[in-house]
C-alpha positions as CSV (number, residue, x, y, z in Angstrom):
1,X,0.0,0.0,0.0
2,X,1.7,3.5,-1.1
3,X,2.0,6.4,1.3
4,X,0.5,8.7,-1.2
5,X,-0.5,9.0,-4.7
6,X,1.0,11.0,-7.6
7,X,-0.1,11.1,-11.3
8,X,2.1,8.8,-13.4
9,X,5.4,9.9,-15.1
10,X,6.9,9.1,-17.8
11,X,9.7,7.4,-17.1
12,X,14.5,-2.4,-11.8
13,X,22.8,-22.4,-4.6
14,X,18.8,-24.2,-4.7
15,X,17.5,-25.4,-1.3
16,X,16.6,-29.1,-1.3
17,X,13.2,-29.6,-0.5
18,X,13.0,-32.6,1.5
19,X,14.9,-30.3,4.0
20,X,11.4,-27.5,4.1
21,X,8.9,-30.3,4.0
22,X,10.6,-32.4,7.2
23,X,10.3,-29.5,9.0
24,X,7.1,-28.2,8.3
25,X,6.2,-31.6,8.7
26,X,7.6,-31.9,12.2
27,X,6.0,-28.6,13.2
28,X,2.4,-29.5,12.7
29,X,2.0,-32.1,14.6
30,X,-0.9,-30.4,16.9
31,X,-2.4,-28.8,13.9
32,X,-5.9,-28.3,14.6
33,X,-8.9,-27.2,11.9
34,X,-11.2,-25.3,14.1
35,X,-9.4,-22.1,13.6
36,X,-11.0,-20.2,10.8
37,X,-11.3,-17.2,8.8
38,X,-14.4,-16.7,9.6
39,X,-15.2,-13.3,7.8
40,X,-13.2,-9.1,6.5
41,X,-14.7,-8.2,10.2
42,X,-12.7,-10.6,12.0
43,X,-9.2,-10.6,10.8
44,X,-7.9,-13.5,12.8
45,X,-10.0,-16.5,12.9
46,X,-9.9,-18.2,16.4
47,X,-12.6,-18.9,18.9
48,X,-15.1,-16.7,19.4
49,X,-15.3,-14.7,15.8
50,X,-18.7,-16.0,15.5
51,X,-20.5,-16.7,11.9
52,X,-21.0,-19.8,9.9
53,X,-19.2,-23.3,11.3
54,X,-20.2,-24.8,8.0
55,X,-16.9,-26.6,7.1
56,X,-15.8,-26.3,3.5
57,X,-13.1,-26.9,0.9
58,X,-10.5,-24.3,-0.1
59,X,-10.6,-24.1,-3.6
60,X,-7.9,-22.6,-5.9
61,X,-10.4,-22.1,-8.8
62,X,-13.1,-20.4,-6.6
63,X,-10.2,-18.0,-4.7
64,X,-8.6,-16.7,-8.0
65,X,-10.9,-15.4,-11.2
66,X,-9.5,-14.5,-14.2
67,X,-12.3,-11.7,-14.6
68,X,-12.1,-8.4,-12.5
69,X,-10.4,-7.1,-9.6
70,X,-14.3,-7.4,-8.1
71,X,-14.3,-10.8,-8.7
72,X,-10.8,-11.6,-7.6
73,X,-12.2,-11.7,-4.0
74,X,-15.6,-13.0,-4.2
75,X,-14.8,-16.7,-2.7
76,X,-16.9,-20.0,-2.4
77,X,-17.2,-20.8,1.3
78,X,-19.9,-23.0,0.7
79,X,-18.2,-26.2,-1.2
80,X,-19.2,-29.5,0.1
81,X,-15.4,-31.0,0.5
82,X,-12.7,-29.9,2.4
83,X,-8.8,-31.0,2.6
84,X,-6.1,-29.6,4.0
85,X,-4.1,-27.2,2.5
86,X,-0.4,-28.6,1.2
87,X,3.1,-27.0,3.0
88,X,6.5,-27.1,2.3
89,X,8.2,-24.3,3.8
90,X,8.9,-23.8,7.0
91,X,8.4,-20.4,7.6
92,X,5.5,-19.6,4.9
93,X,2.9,-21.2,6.6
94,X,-0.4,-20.2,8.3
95,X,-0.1,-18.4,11.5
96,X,3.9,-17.0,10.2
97,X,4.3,-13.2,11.3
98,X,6.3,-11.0,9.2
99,X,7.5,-7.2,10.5
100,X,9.6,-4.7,9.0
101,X,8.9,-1.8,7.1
102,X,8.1,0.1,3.5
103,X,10.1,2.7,2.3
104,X,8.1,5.4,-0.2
105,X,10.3,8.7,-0.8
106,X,11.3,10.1,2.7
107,X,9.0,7.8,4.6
108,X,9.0,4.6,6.1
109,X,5.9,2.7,7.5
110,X,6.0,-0.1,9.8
111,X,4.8,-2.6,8.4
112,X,3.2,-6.2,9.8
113,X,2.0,-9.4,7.8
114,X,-0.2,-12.4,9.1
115,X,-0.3,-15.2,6.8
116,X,-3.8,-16.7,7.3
117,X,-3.6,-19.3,4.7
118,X,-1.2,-21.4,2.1
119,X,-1.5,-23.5,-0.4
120,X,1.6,-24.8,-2.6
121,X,-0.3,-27.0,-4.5
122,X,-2.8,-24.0,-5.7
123,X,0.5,-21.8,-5.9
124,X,-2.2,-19.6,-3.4
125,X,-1.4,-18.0,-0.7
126,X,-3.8,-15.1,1.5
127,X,-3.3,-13.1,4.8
128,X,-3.5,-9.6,6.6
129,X,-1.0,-6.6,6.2
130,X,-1.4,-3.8,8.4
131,X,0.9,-0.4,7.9
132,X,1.7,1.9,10.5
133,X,1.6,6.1,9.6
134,X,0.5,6.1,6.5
135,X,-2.2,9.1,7.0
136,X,-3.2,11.4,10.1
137,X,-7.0,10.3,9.5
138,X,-5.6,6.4,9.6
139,X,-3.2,6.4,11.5
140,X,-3.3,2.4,11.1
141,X,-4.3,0.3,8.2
142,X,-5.0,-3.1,8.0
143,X,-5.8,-4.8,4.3
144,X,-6.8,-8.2,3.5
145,X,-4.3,-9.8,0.7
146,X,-4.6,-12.7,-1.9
147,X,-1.2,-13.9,-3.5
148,X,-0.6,-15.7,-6.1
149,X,3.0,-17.6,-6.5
150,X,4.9,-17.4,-10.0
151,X,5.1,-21.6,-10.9
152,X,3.6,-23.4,-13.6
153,X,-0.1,-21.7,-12.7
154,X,1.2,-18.4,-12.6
155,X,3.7,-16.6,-15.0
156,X,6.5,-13.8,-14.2
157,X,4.4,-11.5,-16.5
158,X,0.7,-10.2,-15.0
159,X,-1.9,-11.5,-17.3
160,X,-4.3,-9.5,-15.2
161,X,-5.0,-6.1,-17.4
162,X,-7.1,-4.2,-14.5
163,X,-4.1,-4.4,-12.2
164,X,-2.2,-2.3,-14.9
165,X,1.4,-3.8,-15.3
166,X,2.4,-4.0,-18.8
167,X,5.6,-6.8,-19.5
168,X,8.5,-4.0,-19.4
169,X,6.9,-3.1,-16.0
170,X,6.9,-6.6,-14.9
171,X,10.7,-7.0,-16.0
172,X,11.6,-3.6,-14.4
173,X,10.4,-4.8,-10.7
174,X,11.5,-8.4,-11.1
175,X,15.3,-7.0,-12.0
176,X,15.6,-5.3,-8.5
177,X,15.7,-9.0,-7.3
178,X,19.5,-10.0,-7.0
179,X,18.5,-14.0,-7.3
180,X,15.8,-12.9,-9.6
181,X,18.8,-12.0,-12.3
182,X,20.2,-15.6,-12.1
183,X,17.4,-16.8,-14.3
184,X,16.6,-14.0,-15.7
185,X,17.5,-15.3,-19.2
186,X,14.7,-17.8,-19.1
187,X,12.3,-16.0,-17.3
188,X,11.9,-13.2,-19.6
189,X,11.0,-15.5,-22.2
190,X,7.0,-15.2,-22.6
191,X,6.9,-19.3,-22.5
192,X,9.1,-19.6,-19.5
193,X,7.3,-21.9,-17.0
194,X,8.9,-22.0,-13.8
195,X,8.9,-25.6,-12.6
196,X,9.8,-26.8,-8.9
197,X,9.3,-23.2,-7.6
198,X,8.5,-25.0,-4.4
199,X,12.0,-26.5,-4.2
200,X,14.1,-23.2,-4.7
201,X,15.8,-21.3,-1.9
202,X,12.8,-18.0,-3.3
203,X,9.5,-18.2,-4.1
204,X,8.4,-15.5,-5.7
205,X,5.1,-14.1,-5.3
206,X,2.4,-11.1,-7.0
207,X,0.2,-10.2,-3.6
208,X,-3.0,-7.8,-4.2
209,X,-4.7,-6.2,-1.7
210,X,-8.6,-6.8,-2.2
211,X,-10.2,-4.9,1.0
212,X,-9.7,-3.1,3.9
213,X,-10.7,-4.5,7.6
214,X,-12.6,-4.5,9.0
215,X,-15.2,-2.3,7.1
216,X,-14.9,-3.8,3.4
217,X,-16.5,-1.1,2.1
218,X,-14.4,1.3,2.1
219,X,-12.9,2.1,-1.3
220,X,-11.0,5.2,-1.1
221,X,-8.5,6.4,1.3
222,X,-7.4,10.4,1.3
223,X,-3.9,10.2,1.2
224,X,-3.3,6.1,0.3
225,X,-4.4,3.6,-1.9
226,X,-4.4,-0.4,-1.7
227,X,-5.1,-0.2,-5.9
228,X,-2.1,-1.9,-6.8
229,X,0.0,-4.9,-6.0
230,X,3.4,-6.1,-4.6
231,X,5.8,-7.7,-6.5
232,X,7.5,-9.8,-4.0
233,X,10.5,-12.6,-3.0
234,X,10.6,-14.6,-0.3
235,X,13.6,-16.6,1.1
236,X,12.9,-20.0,2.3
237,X,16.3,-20.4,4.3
238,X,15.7,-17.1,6.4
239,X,12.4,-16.6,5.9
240,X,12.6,-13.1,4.4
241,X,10.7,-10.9,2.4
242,X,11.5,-8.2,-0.3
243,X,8.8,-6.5,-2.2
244,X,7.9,-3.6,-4.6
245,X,5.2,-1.9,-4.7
246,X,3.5,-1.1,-7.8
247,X,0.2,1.2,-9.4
248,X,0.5,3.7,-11.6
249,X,0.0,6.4,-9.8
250,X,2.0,5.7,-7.0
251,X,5.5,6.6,-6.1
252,X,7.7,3.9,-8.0
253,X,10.0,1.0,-6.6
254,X,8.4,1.5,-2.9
255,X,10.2,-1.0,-0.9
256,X,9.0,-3.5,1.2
257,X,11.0,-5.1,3.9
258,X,10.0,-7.7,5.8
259,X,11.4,-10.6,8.6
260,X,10.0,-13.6,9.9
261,X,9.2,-13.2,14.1
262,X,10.1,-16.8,15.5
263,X,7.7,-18.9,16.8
264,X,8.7,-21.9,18.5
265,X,7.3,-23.7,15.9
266,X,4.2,-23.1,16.1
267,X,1.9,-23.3,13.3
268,X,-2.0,-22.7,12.8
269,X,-4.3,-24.2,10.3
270,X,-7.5,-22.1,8.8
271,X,-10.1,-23.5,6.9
272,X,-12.4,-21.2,4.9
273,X,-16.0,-21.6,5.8
């Protein structure tokens, strides 16, 4: 989310996997599936939120439309099935805090990200981010994100026209990653497919911000917008995160720090309902 808007101008060794999956393995074994997302007004989804118990399946093809930015968040609670979601990594995983900060011009904003729920298999992946400072009237601001993780689903190059990224911009932001420019060649070729993107030491990521919470409704911010997207890479041996923000009438390259909080291990488990 930018600190302010401007109008445009006119001018950015492999992990092995076996090593993520035994620990995120070894780290569920008290999983439990109670916890839920439960609805935008109730950002984390533990006992007590209230609403709907109906259990229900998380479904990849009802979480992610290929039609409007509307539609990009309108989800399918109400499946029959259910099955729990697939993890590899040890830190991107439900319940995993990030907290750092985003640098836009002169400022920096704190910055804290919840990660509600993953799904390697779906290349999904959806949680809370919540900025400090960004304007007087809000002084804090907490948006509810859906990512989607480039793999063979989802290219390096935004085939999502409302969101306003054209290929050179997609190149531009994916440049200002240094591990990003070690397979660069390949990955600028239209056809790339990047296979095993589970198994490498980054995952690299396109999270949007749908809504803010807990009132949904609101659309505009004076002062801020959550109309664009973050280009982001995450690094499975530290558990990092570098991002970029990007809309066009934003300040460019805002950057995005982030760093995993240790748990003890702990990890949650959502369901959507």
């Amino acid at each position: 989310m930018p600190s302010t808007e401007r109008e445009p101008s006119a001018n950015s060794t492999p992990a092995k996997a076996v090593e993520f999956r035994r620990v995120a393995l070894g780290k569920q074994k008290k999983t439990t599936t109670d916890e839920t997302i439960v609805n935008a007004a109730n950002p984390v989804g533990t006992e007590g939120s209230g609403g709907d118990t109906t259990p229900t399946n998380h479904n990849q093809d009802d979480l992610m439309t290929e039609e409007t930015d509307e539609d990009y968040y309108e989800h399918d609670f109400f499946a029959k099935n259910r099955q729990r979601p697939a993890l590899r990594s040890s830190f991107l995983r439900p319940g995993s805090t990030f907290i750092g900060s985003q640098q836009s011009g002169r400022s920096t904003h704190e910055v804290n990200v919840e990660i509600k729920a993953v799904d390697m298999e779906s290349a999904f992946i959806c949680g809370y981010l919540r900025i400090e400072g960004l304007t007087e009237d809000h002084p804090t601001l907490i948006t509810y994100f859906e990512g989607e993780m480039i793999s063979p689903k989802y290219s390096f190059f935004t085939k999502r026209e409302e969101w306003g990224a054209s290929a050179k911009t997609d190149i531009a932001h994916w440049s200002r990653f240094a591990p990003w420019r070690t397979i660069s060649n390949q990955a600028k070729d239209p056809n790339y497919v990047h296979h095993n993107f589970d198994q490498q030491e980054h995952i690299y990521m396109r999270w949007k911000e749908c809504f803010l919470v807990p009132d949904y409704t609101v659309r505009d911010i004076h002062g801020a917008s959550y109309a664009g997207f973050y280009y982001i890479c995450f690094d499975q041996l530290n558990g990092s995160i570098s991002g970029f923000y990007f809309h066009q009438k934003s300040d460019k390259f805002q950057q995005l720090e982030l760093s995993h909080v240790p748990d003890s291990g702990r990890s949650e488990c959502y369901e959507f309902r």
